[in-house]
C-alpha positions in Angstrom: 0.0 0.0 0.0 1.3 3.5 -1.1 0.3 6.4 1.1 -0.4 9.5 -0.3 2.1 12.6 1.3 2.2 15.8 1.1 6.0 17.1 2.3 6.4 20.2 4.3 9.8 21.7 3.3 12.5 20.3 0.8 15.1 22.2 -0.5 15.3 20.7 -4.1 15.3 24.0 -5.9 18.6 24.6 -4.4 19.8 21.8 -5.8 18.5 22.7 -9.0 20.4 25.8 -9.0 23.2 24.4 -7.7 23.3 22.3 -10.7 24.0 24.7 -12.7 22.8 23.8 -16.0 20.8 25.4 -18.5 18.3 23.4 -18.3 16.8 22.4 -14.5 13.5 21.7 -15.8 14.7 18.7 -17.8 16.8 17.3 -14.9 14.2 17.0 -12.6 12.0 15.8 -15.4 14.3 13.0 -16.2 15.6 11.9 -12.9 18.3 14.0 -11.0 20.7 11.2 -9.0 22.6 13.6 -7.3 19.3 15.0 -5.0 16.6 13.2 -3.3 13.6 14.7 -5.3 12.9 14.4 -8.7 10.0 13.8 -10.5 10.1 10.3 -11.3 11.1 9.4 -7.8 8.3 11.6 -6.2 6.1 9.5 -8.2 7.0 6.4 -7.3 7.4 7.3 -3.3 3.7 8.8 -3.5 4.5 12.2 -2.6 1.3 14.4 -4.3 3.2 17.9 -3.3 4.8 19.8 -0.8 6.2 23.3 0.1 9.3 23.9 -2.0 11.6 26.1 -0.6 13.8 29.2 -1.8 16.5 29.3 0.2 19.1 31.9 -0.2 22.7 30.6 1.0 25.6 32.1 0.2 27.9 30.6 3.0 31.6 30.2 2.4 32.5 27.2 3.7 29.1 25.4 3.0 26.7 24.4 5.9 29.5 22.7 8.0 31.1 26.4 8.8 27.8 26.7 10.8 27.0 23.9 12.6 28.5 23.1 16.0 31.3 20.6 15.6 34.6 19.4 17.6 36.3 22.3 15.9 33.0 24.6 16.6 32.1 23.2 19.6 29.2 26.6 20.1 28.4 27.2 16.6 27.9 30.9 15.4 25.6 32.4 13.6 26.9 33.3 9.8 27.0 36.9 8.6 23.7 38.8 7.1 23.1 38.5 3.6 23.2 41.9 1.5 19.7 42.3 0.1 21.0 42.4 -3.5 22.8 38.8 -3.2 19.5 37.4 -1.7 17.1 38.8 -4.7 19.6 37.6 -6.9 19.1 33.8 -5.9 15.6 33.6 -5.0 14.7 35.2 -7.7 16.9 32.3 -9.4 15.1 29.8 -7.6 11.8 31.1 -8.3 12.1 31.4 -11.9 13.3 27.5 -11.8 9.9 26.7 -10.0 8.0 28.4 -12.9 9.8 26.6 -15.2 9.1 23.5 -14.1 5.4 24.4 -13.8 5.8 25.2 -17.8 7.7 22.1 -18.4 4.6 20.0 -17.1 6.5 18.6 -13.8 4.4 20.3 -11.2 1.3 22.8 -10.7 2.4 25.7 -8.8 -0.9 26.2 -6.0 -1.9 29.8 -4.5 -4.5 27.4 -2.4 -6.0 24.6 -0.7 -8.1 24.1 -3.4 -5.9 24.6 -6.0 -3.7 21.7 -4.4 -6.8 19.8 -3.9 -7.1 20.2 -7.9 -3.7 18.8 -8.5 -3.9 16.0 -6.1 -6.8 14.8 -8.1 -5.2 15.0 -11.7 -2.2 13.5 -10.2 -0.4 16.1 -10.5 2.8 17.2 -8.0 1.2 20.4 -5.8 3.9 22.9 -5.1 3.6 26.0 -2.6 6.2 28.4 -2.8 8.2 28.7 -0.1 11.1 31.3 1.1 13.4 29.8 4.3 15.1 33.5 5.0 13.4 37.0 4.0 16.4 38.1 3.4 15.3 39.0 -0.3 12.4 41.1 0.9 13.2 44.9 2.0 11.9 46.6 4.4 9.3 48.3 2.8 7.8 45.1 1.5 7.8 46.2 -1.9 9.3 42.9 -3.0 6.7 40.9 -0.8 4.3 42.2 -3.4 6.0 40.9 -5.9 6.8 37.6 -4.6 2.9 36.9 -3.7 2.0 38.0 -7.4 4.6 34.6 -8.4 3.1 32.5 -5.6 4.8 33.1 -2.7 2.7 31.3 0.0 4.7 30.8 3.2 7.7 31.7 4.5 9.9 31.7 7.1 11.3 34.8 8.6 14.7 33.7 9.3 17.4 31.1 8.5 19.5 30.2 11.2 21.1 33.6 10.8 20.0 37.1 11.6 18.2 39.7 8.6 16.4 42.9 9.0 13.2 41.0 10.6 14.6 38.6 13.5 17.1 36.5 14.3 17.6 32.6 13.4 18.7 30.2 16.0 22.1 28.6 15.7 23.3 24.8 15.3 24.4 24.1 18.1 23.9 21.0 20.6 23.2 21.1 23.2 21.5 24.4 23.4 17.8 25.8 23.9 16.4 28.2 21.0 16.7 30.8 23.4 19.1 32.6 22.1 19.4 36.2 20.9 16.5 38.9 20.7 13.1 38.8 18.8 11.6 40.6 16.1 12.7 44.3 14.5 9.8 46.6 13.9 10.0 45.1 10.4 9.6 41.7 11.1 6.3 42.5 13.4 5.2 44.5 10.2 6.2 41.3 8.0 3.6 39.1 10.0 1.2 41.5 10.1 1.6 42.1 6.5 1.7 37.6 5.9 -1.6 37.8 7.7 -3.4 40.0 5.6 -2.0 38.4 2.5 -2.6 34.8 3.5 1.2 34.1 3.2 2.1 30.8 6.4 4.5 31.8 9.1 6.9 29.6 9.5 8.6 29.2 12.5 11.0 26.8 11.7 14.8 28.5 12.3 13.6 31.3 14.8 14.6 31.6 18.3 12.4 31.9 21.4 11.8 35.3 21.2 10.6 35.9 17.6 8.8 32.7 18.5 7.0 34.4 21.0 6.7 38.1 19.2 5.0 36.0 16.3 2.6 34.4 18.4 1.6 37.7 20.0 1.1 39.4 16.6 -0.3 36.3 14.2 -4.1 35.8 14.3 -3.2 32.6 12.6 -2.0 29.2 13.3 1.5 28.3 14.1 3.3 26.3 12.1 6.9 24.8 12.2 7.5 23.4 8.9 10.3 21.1 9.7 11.5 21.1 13.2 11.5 18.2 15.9 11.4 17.8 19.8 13.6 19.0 21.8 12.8 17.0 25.0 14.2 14.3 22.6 17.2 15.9 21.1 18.0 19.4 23.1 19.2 21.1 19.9 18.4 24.8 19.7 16.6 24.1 16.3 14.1 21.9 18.0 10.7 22.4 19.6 10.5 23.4 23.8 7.8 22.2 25.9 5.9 25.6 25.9 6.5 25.9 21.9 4.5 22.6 21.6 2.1 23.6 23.7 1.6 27.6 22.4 1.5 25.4 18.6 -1.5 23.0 20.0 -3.8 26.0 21.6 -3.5 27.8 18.3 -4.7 24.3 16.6 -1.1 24.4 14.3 0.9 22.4 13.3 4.6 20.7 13.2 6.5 19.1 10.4 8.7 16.2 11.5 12.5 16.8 10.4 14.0 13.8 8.6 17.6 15.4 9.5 19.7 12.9 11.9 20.8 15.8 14.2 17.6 16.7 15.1 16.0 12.8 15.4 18.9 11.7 17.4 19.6 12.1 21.6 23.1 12.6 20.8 22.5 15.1 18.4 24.8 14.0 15.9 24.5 13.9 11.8 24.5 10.0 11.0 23.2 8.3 8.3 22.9 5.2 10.4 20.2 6.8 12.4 17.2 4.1 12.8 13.6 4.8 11.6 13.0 4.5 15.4 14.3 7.7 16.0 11.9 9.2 13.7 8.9 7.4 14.7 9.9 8.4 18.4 9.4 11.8 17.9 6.4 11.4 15.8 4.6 9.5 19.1 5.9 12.9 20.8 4.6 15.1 18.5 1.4 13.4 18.6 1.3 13.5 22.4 2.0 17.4 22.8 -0.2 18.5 19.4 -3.2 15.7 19.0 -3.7 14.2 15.9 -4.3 17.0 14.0 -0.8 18.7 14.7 2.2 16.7 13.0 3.1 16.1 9.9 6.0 16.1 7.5 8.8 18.2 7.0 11.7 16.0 5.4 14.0 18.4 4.9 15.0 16.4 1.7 17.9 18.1 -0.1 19.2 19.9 2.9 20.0 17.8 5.3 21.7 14.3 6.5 18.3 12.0 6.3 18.5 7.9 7.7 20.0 6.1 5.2 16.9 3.5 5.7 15.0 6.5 4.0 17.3 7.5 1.7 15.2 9.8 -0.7 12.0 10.4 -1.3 11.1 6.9 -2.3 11.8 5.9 1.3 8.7 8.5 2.9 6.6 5.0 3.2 8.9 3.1 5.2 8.4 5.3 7.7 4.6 5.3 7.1 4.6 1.6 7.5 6.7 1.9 10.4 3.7 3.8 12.1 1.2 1.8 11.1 3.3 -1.5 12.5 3.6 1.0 15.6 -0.4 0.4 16.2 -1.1 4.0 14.7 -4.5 3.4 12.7 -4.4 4.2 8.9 -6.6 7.1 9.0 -4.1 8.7 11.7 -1.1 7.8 9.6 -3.1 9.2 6.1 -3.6 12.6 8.5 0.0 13.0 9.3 1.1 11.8 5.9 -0.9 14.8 3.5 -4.5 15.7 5.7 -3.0 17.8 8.4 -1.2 20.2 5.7 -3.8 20.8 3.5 -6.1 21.6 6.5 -3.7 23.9 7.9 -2.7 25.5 4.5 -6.6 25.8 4.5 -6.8 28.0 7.3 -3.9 29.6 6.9 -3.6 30.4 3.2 -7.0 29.6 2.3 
């Protein structure tokens, strides 16, 4: 039995880019070995859409100068992004997503229903996503702009600091408060997501924007990807009274395929057992009800289990819920219901 999912953050435009080729379209068309989504695997692995995400890097020394390490044993936070190097790439991304909408590979969705419509013409459902406003001034002008192309959620911050908040840093062990919470323009940036019908996600900021959003949003919270910290105490994960501010606002969480967040130990190995995932999943469950987690693989930005591989590998983990005594409609609700409700509320 294949499972239906719907995926709540993947950084496969990235890799697109990253590619460098003329081109993208046809790679993910054709099968692209060197990521974890492409078309003909998302096919086969039963994913029906998901949020894909712009994310604007540039970081010298790749992801690993970040995260906490022997070396970089407290883990900084990496420099701000200049606004014209962050239009530059999302812009990149963005035009990569349209061009695979073109090319046939995907409908780009504005809404529930309009996911609902591609679901059932089988048809891959993609939201636009942006992981870091760094590309939007502010003013806002370019938030404009970015909801006229789709733009339907994003996330405030990286792990970094912009003009809006500040991002929490890798580092284990550590809690996510850490650093202060949102500018004037970042409480004007929710306000402004509200109106729009643009998600917040939560995913990446520390306590205090955490808290500043949940003070300002008449929405939801959502963390796209993140995991429990009572699990694994790294600052990216979820706190106690995060959990519990997410399930009184009837939100929901994403469950992080990436080993440093699944793992007690908090390190990045592929050997990490399915186990781990499901563990956090029966927490999730616990602090949110059935109605609050979900699926946030973090494909083609992370470490993931090796047992999950790619995206063909989303319904071992299904199967491993339903072997766990969770019924089939549960697992179908944390697999694709629980994100289309909640992009229903929040998006419309």
């Amino acid at each position: 039995m294949t499972i239906p999912f719907f995926d709540g953050h993947n950084d496969t435009l990235l890799k697109l880019l990253e590619a460098g080729v003329a081109d993208p379209e046809r790679l993910f068309v054709e099968g692209m070995p060197a990521a974890q989504i492409d078309g003909p695997r998302a096919r086969t692995g039963g994913m029906v859409g998901g949020l894909f995400a712009i994310f604007p890097p540039p970081l010298k020394g790749g992801l690993g100068s970040v995260v906490a390490n022997s070396a970089n044993p407290s883990s900084t936070l990496p420099p701000e992004l200049p606004l014209a190097d962050a239009q530059s790439v999302t812009l990149a991304m963005a035009s990569i997503l349209l061009r695979l909408e073109r090319a046939g590979a995907l409908s780009l969705c504005r809404s529930a229903a309009e996911i609902r419509q591609a679901i059932a013409a089988d048809n891959l459902a993609a939201v636009l996503h942006i992981e870091g406003a760094e590309a939007i001034d502010t003013d806002l002008r370019s938030l404009d702009v970015l909801y006229a192309a789709g733009l339907r959620s994003i996330g405030l911050v990286w792990s970094r600091a912009n003009a809006f908040g500040t991002g929490v840093p890798f580092r284990y062990p550590a809690d996510p408060d850490i650093g202060p919470g949102l500018s004037d323009a970042g409480k004007a940036l929710v306000r402004a997501c509200d109106s729009l019908g643009v998600m917040i996600d939560l995913s990446h900021l520390n306590a205090a924007g955490f808290r500043d959003v949940a003070a300002i949003s008449n929405k939801p919270l959502v963390a796209t990807h993140s995991n429990v910290h009572a699990i694994t105490a790294h600052a990216r994960n979820l706190v106690d009274w995060q959990l519990a501010a997410i399930a009184e606002s009837k939100g929901v969480v994403g469950l992080n395929f990436a080993t440093g967040f699944l793992r007690p130990d908090g390190q990045m190995r592929a050997d990490t057992p399915i186990e781990m995932m499901v563990r956090h999943v029966d927490s999730l469950v616990e602090a949110l009800g059935e109605d609050g987690v979900a699926l946030g693989s973090d494909f083609d930005g992370a470490m993931i289990p090796a047992e999950i591989g790619d995206v063909t590998g989303v319904q071992k983990l299904l199967a491993a819920l339903l072997d766990k005594g969770y019924g089939e409609t549960l697992v179908r609700k944390i697999a694709c219901d629980n994100w289309l409700s909640l992009i229903e509320r929040t998006i419309g």
